[in-house]
C-alpha positions, 0 to 999 in steps of 0.5 A: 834943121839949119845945117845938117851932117850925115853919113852913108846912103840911109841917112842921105836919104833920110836928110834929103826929105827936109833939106833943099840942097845935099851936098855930097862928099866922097873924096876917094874918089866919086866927088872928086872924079866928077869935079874933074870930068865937069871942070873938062865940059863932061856931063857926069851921070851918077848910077847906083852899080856898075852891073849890067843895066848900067851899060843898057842906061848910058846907051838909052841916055847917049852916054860913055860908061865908065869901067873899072879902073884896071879895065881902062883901053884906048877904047874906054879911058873913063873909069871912076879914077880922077887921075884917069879921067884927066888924062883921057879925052873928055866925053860929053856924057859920061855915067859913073857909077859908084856904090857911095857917092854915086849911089846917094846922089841918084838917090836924092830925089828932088833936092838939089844935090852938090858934089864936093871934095877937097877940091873944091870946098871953098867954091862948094860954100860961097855958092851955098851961101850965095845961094842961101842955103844953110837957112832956116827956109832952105835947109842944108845937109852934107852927107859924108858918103863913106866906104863898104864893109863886104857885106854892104854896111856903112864903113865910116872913111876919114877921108869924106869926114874930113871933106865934109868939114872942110866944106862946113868950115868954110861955110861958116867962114862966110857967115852965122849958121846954126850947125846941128853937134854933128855938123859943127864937130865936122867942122872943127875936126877940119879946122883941129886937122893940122894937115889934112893932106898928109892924112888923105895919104895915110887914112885906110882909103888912102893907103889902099889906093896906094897898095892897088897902083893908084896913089895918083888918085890920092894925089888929085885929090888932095889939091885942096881948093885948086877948084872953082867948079861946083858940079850941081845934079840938074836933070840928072846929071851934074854939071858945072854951076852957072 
């Protein structure tokens, strides 16, 4: 397997049985959300829905629930925005739920799982390949999370396929890997994208936060490689790599 690239939930979970780590990309916003509250000393919890039983599963686990972003209070700061979350006062757990990066990540069984975004890319490879990761004896996959279409189906994102190969191609930067194709054309859309950031602004994702009041959250994360965090999911809840 070497290394692997994948989209969406499904083929997440079908990579996860043969990989020893998946690292999960949703740029807009889950991974970049967690790297923020975990940079903070937040334990991030992810869950599938934000539904009912997700206030019944942070209570048994003592934890803050995230809301939505437009039901943010004094009370309840936390939401799924990165610009929210490091504007509010840590908490020290807080779950997170998200129908992408969240839902893969609960969804990983016991592969070690990596939250990665432009953030963090860079930091993201070193400990993979410190790590050995990306190895023929502990195989990796990066699994751009992707958006939702209204009836549930996979909608691809630009934003997460360009997460996806800035992480690769800063891998491979760091070494020799055998990339399955998918992988390496990640990487090198990463690599032929003049300015990635410009496109973070103009993708769909980008212009729908935009159009929604949050183009902060765009502009957190865009900060490409202003982060050394590496968020590892350990007992099921990410927090920052020793």
């Amino acid at each position: 397997m070497g290394v692997a690239f994948g989209w969406g939930p499904t083929e997440a979970a079908v990579l996860a049985r043969d990989a020893a780590c998946l690292v999960v990309v949703d740029v807009l916003s889950f991974t970049t959300s967690v790297g923020v509250a975990v940079e903070a000393g937040t334990a991030v919890l992810p869950y599938r829905w934000r539904d009912e039983t997700a206030a019944t599963y942070a209570t048994e686990r003592d934890a803050a629930l995230a809301v939505g972003r437009g039901e943010a209070s004094p009370e309840t700061p936390w939401t799924l925005s990165p610009a929210a979350l490091r504007a509010a006062p840590p908490t020290p757990r807080l779950v997170l739920p998200s129908p992408n990066g969240s839902t893969i990540s609960a969804g990983a069984g016991d592969t070690t799982v990596v939250a990665a975004s432009f953030r963090n890319r860079t930091a993201v490879a070193r400990w993979l390949a410190r790590h050995g990761y990306g190895s023929e004896s502990l195989p990796l996959a990066v699994v751009a999370s992707g958006e939702r279409w209204p009836d549930g189906s996979l909608r691809p994102a630009l934003e997460d396929l360009l997460g996806a190969g800035g992480v690769l191609s800063a891998l491979c930067a760091l070494g020799s890997y055998a990339l399955t194709p998918e992988a390496r054309a990640a990487a090198t859309l990463w690599e032929a994208t003049e300015d990635p950031v410009a496109e973070l602004h103009r993708c769909d994702s980008g212009r729908e936060l935009y159009e929604y009041g949050y183009p902060q959250d765009v502009a957190v994360a865009a900060e490409v490689d202003t982060s050394e965090t590496v968020p590892v999911l350990t007992d099921g809840a990410f927090l920052e790599a020793p």
